[in-house]
PDB file of N, CA, C and O in Angstrom:
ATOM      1  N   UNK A   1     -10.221  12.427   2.835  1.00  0.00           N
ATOM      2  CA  UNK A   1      -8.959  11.873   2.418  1.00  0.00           C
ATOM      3  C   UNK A   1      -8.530  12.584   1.147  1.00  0.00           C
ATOM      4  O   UNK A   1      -9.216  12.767   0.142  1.00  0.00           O
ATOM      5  N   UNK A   2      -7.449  12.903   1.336  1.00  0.00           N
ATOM      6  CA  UNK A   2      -6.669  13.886   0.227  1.00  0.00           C
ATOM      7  C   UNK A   2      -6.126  12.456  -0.524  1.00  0.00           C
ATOM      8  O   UNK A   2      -5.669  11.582   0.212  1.00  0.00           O
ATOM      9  N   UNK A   3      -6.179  12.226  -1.971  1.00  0.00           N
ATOM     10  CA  UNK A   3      -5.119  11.143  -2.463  1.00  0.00           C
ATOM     11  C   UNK A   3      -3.730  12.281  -3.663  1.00  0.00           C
ATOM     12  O   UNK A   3      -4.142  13.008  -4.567  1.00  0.00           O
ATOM     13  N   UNK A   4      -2.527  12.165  -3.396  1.00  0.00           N
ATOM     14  CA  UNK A   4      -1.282  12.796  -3.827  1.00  0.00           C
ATOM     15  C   UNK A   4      -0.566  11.938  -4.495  1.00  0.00           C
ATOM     16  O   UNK A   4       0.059  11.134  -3.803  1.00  0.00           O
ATOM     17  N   UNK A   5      -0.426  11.831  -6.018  1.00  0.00           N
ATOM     18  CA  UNK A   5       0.135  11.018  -7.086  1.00  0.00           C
ATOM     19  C   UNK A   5       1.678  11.938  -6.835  1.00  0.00           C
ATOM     20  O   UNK A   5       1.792  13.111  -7.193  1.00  0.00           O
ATOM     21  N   UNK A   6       2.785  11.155  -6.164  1.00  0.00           N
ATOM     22  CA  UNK A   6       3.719  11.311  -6.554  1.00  0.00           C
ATOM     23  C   UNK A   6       4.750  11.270  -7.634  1.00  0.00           C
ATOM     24  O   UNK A   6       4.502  10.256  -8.287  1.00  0.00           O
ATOM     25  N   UNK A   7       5.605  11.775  -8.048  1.00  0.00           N
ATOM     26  CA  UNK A   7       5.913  11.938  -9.809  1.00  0.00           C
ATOM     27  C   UNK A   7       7.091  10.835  -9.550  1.00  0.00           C
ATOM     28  O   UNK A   7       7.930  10.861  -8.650  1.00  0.00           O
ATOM     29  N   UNK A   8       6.992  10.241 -10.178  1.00  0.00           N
ATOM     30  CA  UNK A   8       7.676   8.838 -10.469  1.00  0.00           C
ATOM     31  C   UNK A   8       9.191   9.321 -11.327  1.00  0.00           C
ATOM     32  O   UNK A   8       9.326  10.146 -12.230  1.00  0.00           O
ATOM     33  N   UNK A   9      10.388   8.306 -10.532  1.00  0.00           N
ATOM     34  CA  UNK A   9      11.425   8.638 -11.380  1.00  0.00           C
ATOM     35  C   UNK A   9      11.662   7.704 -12.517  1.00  0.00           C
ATOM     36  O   UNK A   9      11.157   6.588 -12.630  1.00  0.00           O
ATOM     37  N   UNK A  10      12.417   8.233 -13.279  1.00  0.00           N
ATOM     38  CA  UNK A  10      13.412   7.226 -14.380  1.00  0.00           C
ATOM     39  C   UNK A  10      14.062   8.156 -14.552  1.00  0.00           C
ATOM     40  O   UNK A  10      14.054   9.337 -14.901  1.00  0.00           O
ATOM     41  N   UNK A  11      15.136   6.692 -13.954  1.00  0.00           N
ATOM     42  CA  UNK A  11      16.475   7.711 -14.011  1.00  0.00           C
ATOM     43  C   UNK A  11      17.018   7.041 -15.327  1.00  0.00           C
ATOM     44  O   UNK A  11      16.535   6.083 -15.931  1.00  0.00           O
ATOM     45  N   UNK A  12      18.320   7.897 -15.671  1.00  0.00           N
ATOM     46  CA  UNK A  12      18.961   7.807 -16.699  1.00  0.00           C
ATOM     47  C   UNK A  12      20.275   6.501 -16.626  1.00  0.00           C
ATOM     48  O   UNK A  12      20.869   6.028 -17.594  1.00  0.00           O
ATOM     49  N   UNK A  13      20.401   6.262 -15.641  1.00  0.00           N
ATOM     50  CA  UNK A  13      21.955   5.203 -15.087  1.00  0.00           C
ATOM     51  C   UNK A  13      21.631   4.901 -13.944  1.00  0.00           C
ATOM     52  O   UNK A  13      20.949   5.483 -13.102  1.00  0.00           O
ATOM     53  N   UNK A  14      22.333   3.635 -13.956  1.00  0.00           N
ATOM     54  CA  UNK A  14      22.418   3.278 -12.379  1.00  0.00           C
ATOM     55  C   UNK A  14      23.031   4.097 -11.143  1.00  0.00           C
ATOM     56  O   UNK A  14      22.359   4.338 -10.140  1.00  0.00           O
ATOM     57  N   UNK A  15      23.750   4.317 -11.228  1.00  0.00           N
ATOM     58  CA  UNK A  15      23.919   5.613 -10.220  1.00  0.00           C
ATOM     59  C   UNK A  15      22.931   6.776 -10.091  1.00  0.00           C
ATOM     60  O   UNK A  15      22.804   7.248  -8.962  1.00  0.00           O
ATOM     61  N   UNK A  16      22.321   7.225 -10.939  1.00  0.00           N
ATOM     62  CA  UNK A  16      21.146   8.244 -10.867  1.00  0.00           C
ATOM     63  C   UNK A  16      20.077   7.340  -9.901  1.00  0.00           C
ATOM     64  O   UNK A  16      19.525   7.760  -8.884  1.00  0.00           O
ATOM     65  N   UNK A  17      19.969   6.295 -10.359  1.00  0.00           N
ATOM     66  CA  UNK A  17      18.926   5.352  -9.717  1.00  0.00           C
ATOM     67  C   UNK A  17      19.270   5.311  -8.186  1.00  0.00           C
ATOM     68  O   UNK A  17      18.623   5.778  -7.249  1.00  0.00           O
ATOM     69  N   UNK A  18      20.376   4.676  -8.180  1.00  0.00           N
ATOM     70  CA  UNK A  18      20.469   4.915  -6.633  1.00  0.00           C
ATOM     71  C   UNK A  18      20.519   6.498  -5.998  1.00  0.00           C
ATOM     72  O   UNK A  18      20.585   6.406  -4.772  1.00  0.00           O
ATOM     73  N   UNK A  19      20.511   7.528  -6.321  1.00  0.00           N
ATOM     74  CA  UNK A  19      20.764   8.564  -5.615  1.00  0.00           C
ATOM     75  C   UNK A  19      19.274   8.970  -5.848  1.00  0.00           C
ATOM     76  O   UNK A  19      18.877   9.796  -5.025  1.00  0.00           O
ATOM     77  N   UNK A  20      18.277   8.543  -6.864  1.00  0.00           N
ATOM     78  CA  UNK A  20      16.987   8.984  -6.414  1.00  0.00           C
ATOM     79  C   UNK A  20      16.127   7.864  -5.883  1.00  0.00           C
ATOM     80  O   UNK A  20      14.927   8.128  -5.800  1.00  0.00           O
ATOM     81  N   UNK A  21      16.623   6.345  -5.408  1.00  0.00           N
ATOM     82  CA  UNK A  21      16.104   5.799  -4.354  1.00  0.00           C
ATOM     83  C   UNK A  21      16.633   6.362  -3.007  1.00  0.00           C
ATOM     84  O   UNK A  21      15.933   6.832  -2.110  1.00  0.00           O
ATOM     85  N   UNK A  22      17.233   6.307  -3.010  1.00  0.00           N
ATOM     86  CA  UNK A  22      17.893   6.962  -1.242  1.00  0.00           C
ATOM     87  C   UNK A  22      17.161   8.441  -1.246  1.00  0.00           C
ATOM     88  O   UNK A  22      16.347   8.761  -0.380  1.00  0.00           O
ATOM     89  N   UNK A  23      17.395   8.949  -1.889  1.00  0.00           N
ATOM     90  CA  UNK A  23      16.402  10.335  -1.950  1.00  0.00           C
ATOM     91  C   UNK A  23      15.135   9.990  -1.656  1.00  0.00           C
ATOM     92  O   UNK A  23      14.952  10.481  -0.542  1.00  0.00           O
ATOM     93  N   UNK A  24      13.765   9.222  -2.119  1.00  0.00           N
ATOM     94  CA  UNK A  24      13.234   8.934  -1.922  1.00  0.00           C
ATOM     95  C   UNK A  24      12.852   8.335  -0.492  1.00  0.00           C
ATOM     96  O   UNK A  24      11.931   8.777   0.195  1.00  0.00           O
ATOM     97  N   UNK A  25      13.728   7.211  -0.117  1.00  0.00           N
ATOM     98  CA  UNK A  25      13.594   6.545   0.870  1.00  0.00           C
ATOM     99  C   UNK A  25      13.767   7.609   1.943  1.00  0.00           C
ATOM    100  O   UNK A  25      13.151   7.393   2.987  1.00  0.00           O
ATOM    101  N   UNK A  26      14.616   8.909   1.862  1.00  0.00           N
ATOM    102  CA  UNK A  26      15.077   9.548   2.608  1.00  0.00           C
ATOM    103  C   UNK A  26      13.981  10.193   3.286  1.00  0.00           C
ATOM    104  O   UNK A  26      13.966  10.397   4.500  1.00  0.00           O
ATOM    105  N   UNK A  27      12.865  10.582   2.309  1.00  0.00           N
ATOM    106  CA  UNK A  27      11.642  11.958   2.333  1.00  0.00           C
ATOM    107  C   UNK A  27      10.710  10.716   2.918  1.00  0.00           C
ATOM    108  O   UNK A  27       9.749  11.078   3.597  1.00  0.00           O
ATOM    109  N   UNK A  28      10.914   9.112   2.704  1.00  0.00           N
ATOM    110  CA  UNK A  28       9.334   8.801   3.489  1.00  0.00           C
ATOM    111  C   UNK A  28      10.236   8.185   4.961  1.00  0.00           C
ATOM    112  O   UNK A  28       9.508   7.592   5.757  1.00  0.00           O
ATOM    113  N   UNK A  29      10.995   8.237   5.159  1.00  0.00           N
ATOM    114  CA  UNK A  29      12.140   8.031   6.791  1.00  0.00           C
ATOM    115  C   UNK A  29      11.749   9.237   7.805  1.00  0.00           C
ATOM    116  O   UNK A  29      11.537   9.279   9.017  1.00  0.00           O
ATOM    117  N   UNK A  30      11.748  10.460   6.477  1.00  0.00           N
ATOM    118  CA  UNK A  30      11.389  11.927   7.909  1.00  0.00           C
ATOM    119  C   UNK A  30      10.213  11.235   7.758  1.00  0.00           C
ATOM    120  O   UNK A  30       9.875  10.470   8.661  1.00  0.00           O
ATOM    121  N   UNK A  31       9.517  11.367   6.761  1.00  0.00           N
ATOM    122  CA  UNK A  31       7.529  11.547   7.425  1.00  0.00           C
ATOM    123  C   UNK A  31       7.517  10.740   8.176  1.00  0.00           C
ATOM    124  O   UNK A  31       6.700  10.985   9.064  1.00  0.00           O
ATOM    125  N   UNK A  32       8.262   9.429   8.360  1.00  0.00           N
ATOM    126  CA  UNK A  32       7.643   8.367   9.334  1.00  0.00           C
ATOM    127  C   UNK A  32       8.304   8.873  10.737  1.00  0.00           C
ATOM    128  O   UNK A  32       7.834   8.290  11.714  1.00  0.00           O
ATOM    129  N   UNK A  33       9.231   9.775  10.999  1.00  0.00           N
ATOM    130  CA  UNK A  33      10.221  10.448  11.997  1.00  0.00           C
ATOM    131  C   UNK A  33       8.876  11.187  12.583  1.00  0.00           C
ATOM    132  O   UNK A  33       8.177  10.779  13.511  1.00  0.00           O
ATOM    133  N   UNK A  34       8.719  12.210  11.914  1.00  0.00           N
ATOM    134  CA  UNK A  34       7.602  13.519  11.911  1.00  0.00           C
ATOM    135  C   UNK A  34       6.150  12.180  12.747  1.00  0.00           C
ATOM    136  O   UNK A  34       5.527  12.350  13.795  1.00  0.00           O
ATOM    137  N   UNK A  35       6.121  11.797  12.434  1.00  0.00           N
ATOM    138  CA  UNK A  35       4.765  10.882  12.698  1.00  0.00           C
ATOM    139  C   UNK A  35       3.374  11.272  11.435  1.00  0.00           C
ATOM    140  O   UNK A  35       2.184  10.955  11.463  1.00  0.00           O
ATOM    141  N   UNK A  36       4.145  12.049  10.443  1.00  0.00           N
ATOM    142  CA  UNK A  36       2.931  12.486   9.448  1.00  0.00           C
ATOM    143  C   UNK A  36       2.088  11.197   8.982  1.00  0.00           C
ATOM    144  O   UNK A  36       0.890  11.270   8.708  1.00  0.00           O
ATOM    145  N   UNK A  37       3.009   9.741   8.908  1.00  0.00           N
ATOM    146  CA  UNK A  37       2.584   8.500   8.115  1.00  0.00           C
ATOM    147  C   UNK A  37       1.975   8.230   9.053  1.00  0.00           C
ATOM    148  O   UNK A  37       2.022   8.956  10.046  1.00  0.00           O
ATOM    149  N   UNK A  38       1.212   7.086   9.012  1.00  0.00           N
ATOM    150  CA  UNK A  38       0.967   6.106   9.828  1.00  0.00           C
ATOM    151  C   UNK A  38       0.673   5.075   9.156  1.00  0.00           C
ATOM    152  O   UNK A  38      -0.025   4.247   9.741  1.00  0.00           O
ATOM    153  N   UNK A  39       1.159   4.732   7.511  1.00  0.00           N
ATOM    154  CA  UNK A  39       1.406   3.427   6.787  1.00  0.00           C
ATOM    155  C   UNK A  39       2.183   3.194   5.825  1.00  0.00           C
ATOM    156  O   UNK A  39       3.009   4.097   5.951  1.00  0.00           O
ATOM    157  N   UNK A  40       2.468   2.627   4.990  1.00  0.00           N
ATOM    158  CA  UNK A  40       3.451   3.019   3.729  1.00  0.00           C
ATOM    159  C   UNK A  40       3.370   1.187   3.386  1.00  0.00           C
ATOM    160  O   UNK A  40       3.311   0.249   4.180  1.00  0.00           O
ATOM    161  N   UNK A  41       3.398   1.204   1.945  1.00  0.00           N
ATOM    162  CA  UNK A  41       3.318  -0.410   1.715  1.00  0.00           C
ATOM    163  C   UNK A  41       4.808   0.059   0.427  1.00  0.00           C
ATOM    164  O   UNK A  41       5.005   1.191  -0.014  1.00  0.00           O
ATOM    165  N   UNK A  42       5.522  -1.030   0.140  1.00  0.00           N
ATOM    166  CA  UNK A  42       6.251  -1.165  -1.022  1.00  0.00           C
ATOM    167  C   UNK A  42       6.414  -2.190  -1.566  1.00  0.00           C
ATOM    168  O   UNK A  42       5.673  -3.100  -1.196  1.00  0.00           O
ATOM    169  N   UNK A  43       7.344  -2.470  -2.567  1.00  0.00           N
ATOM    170  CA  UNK A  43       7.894  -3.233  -3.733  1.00  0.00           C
ATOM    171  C   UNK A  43       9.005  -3.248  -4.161  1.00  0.00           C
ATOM    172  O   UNK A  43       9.262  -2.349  -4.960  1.00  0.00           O
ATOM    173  N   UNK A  44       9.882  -4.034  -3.899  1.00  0.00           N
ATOM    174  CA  UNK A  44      11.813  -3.697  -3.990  1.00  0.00           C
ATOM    175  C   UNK A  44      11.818  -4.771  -5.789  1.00  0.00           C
ATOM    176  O   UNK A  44      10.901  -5.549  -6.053  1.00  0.00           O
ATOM    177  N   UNK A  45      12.722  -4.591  -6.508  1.00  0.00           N
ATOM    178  CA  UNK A  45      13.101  -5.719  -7.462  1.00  0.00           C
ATOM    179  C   UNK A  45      14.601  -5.564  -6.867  1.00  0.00           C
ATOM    180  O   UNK A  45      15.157  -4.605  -6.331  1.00  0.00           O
ATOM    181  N   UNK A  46      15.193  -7.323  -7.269  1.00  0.00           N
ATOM    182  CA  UNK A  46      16.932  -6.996  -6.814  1.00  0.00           C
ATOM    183  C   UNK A  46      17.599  -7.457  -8.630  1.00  0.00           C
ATOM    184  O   UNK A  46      17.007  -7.882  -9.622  1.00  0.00           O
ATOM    185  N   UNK A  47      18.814  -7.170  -8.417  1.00  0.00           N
ATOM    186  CA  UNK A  47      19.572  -7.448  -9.198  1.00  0.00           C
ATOM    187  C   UNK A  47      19.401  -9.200  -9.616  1.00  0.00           C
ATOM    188  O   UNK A  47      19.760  -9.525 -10.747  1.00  0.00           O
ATOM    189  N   UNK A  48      19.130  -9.730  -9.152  1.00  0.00           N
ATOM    190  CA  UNK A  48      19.059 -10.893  -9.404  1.00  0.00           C
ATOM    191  C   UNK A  48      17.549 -12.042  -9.884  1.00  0.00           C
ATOM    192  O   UNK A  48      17.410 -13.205 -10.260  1.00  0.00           O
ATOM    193  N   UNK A  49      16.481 -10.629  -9.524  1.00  0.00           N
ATOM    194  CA  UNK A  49      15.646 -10.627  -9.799  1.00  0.00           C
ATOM    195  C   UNK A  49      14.400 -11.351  -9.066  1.00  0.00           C
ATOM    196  O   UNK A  49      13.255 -11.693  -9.360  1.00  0.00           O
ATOM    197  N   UNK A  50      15.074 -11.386  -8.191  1.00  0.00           N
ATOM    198  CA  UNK A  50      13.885 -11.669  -6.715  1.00  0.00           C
ATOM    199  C   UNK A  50      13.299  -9.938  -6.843  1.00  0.00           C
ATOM    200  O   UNK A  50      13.869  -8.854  -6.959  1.00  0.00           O
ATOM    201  N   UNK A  51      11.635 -10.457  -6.736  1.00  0.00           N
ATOM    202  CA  UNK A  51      10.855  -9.325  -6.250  1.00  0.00           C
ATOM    203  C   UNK A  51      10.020  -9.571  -4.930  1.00  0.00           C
ATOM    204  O   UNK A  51       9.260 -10.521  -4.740  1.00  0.00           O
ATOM    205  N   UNK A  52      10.348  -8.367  -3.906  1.00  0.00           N
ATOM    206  CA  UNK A  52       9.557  -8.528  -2.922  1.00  0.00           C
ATOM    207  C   UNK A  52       8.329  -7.126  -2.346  1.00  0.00           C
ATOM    208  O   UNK A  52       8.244  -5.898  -2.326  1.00  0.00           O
ATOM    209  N   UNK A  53       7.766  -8.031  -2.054  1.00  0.00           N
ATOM    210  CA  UNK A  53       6.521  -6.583  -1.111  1.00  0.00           C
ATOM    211  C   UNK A  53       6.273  -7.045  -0.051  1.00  0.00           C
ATOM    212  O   UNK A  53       6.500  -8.160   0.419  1.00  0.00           O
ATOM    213  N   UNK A  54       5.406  -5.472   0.667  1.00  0.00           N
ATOM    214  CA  UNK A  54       5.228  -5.670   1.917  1.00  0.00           C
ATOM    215  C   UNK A  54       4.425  -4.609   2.182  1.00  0.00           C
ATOM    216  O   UNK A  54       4.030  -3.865   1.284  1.00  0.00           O
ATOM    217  N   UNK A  55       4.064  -4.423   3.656  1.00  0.00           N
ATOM    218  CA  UNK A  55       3.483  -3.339   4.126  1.00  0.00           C
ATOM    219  C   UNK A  55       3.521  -2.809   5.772  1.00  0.00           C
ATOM    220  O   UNK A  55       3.651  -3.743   6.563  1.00  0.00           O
ATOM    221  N   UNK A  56       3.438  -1.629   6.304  1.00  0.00           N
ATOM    222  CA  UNK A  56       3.530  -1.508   7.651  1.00  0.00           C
ATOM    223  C   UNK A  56       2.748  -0.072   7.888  1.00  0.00           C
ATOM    224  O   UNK A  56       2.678   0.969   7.235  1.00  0.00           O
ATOM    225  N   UNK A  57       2.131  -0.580   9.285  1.00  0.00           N
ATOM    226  CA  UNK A  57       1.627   0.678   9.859  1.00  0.00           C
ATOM    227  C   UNK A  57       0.246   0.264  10.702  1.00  0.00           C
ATOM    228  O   UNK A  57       0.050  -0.875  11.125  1.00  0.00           O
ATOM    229  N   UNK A  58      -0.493   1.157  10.841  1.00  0.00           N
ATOM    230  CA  UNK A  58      -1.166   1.041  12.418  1.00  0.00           C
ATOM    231  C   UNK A  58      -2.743   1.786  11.675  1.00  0.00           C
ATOM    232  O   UNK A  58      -2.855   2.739  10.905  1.00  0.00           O
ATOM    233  N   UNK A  59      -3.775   0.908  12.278  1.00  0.00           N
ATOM    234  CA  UNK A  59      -5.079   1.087  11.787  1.00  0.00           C
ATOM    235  C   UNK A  59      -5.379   1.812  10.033  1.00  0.00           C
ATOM    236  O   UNK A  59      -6.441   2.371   9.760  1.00  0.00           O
ATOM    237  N   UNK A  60      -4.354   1.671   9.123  1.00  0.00           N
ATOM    238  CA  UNK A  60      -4.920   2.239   7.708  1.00  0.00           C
ATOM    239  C   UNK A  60      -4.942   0.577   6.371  1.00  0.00           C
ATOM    240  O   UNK A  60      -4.364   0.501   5.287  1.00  0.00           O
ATOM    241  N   UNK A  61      -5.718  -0.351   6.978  1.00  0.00           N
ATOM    242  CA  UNK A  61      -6.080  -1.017   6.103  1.00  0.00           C
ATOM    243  C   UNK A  61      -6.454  -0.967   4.912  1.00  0.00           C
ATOM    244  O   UNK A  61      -5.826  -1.447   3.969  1.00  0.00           O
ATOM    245  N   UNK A  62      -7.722  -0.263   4.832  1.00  0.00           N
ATOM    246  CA  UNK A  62      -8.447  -0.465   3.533  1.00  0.00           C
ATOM    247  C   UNK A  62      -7.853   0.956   2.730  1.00  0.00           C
ATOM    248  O   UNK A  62      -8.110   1.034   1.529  1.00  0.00           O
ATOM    249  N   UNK A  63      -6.976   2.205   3.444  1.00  0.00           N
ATOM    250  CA  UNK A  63      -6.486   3.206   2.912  1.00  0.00           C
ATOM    251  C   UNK A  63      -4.981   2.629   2.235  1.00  0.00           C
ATOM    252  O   UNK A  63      -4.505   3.255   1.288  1.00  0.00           O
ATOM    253  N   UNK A  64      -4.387   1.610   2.686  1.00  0.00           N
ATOM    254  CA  UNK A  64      -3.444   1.098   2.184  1.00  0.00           C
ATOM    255  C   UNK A  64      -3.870   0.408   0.528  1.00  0.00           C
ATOM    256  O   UNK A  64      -3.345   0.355  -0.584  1.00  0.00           O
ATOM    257  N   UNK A  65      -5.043  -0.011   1.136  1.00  0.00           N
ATOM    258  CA  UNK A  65      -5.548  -0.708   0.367  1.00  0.00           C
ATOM    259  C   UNK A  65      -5.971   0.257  -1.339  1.00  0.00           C
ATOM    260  O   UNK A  65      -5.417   0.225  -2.437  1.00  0.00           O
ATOM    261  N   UNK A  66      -6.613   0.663  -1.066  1.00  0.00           N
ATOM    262  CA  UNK A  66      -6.970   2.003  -1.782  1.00  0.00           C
ATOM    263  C   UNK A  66      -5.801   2.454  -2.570  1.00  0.00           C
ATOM    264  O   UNK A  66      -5.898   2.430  -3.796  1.00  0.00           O
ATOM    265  N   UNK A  67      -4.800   2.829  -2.060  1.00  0.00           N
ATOM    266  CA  UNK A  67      -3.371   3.436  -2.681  1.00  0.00           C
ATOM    267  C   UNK A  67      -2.465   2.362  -3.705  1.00  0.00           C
ATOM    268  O   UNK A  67      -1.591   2.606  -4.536  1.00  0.00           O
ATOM    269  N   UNK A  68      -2.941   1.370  -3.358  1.00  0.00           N
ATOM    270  CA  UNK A  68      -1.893  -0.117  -3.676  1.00  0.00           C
ATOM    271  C   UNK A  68      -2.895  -0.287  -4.936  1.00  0.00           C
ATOM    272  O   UNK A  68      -2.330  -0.570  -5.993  1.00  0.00           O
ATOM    273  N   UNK A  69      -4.139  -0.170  -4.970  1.00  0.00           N
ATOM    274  CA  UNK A  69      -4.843  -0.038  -6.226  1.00  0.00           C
ATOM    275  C   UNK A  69      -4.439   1.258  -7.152  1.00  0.00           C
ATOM    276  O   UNK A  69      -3.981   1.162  -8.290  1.00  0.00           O
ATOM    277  N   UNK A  70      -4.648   2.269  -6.579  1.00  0.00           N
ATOM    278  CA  UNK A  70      -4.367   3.637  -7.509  1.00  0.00           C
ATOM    279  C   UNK A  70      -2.949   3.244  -8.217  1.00  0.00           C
ATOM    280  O   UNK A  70      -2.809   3.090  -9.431  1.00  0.00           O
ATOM    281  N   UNK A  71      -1.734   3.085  -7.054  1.00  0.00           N
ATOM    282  CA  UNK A  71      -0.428   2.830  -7.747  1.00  0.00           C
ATOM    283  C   UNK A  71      -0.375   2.011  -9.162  1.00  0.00           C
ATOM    284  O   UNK A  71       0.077   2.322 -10.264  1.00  0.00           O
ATOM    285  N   UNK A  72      -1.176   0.563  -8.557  1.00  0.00           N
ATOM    286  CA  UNK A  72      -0.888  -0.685  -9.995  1.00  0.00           C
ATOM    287  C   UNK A  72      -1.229   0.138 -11.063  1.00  0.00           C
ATOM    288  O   UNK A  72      -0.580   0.240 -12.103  1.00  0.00           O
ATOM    289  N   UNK A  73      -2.764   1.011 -10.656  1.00  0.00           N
ATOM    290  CA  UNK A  73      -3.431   1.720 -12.158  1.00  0.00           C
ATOM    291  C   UNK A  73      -2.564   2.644 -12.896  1.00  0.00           C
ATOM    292  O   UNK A  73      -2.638   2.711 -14.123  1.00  0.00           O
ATOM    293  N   UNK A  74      -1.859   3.261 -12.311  1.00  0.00           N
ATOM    294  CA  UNK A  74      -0.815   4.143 -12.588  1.00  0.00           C
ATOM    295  C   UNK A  74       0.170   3.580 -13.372  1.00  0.00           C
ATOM    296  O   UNK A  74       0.574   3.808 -14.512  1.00  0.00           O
ATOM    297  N   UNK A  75       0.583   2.487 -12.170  1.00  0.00           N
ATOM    298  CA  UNK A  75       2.337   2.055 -13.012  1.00  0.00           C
ATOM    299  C   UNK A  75       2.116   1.106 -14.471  1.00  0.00           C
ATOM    300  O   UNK A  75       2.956   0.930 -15.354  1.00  0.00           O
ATOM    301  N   UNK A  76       0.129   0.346 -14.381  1.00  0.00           N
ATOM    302  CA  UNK A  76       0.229  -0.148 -15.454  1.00  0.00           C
ATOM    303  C   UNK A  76       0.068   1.081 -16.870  1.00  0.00           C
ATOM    304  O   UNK A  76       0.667   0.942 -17.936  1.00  0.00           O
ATOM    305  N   UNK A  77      -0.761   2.107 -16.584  1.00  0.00           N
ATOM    306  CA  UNK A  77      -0.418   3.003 -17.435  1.00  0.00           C
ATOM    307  C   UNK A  77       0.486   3.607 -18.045  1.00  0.00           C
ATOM    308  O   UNK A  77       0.454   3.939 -19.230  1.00  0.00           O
ATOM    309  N   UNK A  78       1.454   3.809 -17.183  1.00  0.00           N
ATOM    310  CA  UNK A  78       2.702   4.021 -17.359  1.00  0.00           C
ATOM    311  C   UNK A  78       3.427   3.266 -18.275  1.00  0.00           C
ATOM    312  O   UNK A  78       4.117   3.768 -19.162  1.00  0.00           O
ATOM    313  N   UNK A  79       3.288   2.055 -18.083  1.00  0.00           N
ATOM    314  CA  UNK A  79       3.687   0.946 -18.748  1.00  0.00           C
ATOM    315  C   UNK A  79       3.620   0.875 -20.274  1.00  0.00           C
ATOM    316  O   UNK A  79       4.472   0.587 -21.114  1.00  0.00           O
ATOM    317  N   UNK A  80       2.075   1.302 -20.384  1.00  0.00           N
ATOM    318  CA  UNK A  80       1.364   1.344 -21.644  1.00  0.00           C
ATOM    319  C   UNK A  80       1.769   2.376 -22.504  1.00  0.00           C
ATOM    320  O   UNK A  80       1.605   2.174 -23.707  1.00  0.00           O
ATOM    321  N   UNK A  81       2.367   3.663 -22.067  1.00  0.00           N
ATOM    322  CA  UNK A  81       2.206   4.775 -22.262  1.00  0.00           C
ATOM    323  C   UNK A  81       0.761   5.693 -22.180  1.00  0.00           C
ATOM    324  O   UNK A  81       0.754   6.793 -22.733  1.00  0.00           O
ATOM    325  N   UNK A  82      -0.208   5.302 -21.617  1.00  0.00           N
ATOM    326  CA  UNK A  82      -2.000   6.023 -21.690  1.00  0.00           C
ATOM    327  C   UNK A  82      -1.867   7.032 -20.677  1.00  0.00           C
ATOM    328  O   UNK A  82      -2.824   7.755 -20.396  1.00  0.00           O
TER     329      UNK A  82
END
């Protein structure tokens, strides 16, 4: 198993934001097209401040699992600045 830290945005405005979520969403729509995925879990926040998650895909449990840990470690770092 290869693990690939994708580079995280912050955008500058709300409009930047949306044009690098749809960008985003765009690049994991082919892989799931391509059949490269076979899982993907996320995390939406809304304007109003409902947060939701979830997950989908076919036999990658504990690899979902695995990634959903690396991410928190990440985004809490991030957080921290470390």
């Amino acid at each position: 198993m290869e693990v690939v830290d994708l580079t995280p945005r912050l955008s500058e405005n709300e409009e930047q934001a949306k044009a690098d979520m749809l960008e985003d969403w765009t690049r994991v729509h082919e892989r799931i097209l391509s059949g490269e995925l076979k899982g993907f879990a996320y995390t939406t926040c809304c304007r109003n401040g409902d947060v939701s998650n979830g997950w989908s895909g076919f036999n990658c449990r504990s690899d979902l699992s695995f990634g959903i840990s690396l991410l928190n470690t990440r985004y809490h770092n991030a957080c921290l600045d470390i």
